[in-house]
DSSP file (Angstrom, degrees, kcal/mol; ACC not computed):
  #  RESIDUE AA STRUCTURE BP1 BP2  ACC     N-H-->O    O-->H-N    N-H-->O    O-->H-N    TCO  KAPPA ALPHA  PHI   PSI    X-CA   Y-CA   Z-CA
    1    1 A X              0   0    0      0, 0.0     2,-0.2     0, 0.0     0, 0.0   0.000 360.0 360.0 360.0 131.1  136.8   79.7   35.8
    2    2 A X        -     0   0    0      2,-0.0     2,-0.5     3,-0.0     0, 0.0  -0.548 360.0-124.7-105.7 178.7  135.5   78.8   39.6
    3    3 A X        -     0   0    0     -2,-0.2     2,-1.1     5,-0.0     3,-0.2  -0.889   6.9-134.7-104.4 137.8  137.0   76.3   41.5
    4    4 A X    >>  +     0   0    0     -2,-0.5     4,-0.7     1,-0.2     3,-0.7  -0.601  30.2 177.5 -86.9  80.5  134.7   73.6   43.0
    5    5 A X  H >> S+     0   0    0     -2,-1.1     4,-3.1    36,-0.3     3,-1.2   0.893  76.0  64.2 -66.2 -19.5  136.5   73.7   46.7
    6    6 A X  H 3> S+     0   0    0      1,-0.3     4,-1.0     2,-0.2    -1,-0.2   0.958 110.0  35.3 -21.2 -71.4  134.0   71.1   48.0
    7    7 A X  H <4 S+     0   0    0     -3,-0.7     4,-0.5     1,-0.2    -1,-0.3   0.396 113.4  59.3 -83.3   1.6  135.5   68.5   45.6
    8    8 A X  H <X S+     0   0    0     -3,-1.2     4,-2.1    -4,-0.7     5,-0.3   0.717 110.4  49.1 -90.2 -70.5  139.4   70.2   46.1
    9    9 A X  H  < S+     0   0    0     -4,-3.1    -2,-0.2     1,-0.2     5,-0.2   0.818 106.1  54.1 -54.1 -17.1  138.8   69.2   50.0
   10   10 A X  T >X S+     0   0    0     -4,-1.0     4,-2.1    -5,-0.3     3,-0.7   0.889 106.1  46.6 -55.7 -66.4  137.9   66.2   49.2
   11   11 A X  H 3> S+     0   0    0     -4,-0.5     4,-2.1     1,-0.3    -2,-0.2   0.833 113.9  51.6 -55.0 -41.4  140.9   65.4   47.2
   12   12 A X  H 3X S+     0   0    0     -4,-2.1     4,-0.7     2,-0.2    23,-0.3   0.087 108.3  48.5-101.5   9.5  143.2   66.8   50.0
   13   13 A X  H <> S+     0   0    0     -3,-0.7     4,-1.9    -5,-0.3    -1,-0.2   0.566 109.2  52.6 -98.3 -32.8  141.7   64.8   52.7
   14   14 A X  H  X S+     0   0    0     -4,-2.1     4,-0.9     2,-0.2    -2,-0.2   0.888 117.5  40.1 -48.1 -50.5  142.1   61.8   50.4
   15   15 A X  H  X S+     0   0    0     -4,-2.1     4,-2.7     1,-0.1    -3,-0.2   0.985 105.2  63.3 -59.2 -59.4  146.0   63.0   50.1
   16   16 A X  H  X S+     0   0    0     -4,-0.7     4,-1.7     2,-0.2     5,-0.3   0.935 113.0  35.8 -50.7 -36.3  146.2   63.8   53.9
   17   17 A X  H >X S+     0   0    0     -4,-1.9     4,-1.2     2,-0.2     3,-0.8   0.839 112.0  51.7 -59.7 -89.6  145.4   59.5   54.6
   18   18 A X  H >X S+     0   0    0     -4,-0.9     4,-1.2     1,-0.3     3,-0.7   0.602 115.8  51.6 -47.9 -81.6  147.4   58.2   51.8
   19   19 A X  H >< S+     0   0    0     -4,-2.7     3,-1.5     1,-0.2    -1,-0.3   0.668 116.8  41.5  25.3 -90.2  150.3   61.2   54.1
   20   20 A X  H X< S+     0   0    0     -4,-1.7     3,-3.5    -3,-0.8    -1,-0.2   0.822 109.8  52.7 -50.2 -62.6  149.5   59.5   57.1
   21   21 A X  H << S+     0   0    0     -4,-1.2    -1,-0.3    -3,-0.7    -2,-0.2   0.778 108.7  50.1 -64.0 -23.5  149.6   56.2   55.9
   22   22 A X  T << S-     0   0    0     -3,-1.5     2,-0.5    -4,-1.2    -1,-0.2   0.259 115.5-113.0 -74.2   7.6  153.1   56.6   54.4
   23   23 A X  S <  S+     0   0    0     -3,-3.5     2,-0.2     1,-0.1    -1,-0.1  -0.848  79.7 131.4 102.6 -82.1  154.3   58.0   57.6
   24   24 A X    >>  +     0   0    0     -2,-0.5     4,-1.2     1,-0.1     3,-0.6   0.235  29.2 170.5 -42.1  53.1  154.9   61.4   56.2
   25   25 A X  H >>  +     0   0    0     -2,-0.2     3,-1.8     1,-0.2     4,-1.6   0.936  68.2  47.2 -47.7 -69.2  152.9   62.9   59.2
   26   26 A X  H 3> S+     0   0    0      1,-0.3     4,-1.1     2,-0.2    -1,-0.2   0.775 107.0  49.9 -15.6 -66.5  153.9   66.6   58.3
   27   27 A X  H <> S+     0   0    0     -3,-0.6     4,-1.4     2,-0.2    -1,-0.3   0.657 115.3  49.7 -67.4 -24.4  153.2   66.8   54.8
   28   28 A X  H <X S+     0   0    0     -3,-1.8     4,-1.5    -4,-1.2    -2,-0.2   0.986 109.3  54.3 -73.5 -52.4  149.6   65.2   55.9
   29   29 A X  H  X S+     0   0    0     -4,-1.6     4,-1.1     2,-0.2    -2,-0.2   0.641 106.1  42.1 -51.3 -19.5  149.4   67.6   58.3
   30   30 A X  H >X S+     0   0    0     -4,-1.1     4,-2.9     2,-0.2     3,-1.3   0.981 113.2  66.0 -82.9 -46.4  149.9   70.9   55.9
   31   31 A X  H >X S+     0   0    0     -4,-1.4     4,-1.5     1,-0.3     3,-0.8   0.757 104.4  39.2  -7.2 -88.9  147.3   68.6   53.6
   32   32 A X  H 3X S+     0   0    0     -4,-1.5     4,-2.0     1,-0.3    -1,-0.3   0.661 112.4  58.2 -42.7 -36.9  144.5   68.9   56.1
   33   33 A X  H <X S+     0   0    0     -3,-1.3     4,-1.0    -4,-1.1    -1,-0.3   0.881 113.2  36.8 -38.1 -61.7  145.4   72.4   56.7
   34   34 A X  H <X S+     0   0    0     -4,-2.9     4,-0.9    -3,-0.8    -2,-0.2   0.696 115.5  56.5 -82.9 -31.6  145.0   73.2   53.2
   35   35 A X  H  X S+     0   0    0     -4,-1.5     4,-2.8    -5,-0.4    -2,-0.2   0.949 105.7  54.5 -63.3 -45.5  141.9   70.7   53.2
   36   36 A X  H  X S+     0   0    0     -4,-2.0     4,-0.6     2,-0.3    -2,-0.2   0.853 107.1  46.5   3.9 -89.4  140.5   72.8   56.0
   37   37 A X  H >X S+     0   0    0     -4,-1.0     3,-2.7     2,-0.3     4,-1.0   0.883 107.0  60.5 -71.3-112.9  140.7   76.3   54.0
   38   38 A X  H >X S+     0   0    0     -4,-0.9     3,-2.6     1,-0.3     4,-0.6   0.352 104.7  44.4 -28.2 -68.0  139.2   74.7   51.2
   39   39 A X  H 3X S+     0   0    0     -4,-2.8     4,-1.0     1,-0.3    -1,-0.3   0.672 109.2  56.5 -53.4 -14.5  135.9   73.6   53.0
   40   40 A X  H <X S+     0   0    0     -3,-2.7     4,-2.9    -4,-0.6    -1,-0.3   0.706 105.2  51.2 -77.5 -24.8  135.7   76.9   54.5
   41   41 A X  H << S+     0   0    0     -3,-2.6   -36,-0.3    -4,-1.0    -2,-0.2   0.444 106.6  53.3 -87.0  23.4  135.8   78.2   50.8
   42   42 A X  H >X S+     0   0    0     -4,-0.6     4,-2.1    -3,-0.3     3,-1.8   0.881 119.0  42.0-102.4 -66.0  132.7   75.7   49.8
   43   43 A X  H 3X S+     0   0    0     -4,-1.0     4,-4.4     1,-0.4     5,-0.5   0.755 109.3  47.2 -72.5 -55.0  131.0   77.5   52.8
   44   44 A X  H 3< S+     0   0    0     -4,-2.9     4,-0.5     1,-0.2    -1,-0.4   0.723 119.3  48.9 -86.1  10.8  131.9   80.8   52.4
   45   45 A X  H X4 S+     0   0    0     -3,-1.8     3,-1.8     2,-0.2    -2,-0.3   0.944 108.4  55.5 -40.5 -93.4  130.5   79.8   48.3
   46   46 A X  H 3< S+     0   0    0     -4,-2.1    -3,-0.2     1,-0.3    -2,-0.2   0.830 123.1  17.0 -28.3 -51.6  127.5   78.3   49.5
   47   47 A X  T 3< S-     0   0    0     -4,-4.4    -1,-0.3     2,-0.2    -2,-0.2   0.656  93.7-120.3-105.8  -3.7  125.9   81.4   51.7
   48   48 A X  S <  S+     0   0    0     -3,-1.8     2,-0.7    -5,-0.5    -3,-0.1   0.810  75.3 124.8  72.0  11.6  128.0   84.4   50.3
   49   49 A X        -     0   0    0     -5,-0.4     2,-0.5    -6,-0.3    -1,-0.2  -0.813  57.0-137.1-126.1 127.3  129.3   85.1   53.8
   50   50 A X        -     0   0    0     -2,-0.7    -9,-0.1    -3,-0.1     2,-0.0  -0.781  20.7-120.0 -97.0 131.6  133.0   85.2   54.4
   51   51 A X              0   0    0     -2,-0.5    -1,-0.1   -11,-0.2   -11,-0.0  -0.151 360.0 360.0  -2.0  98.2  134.3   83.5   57.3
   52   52 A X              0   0    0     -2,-0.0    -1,-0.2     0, 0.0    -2,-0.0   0.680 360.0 360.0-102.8 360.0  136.2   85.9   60.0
């Protein structure tokens, strides 16, 4: 089973706002973090090249 991280970052930039907007600046921030690292695993998906 693969993950689709595209649609994972997606979700977790969608969390990080709805964060933000509840204050809860921290928790947005590890959110984006994590959103982050997921679009770099759609990338390193897409071309077969990992990210140094």
């Amino acid at each position: 089973m693969s993950m689709d991280y595209d649609q994972a970052a997606t979700r977790m930039w969608a969390k990080a706002e709805a964060a933000h907007a509840e204050g809860d600046h921290h928790l947005a921030a590890e959110l984006e973090d994590t959103a982050g690292l997921y679009e770099q695993f759609a990338r390193e998906d897409l071309t077969g090249v990992r990210a140094g």
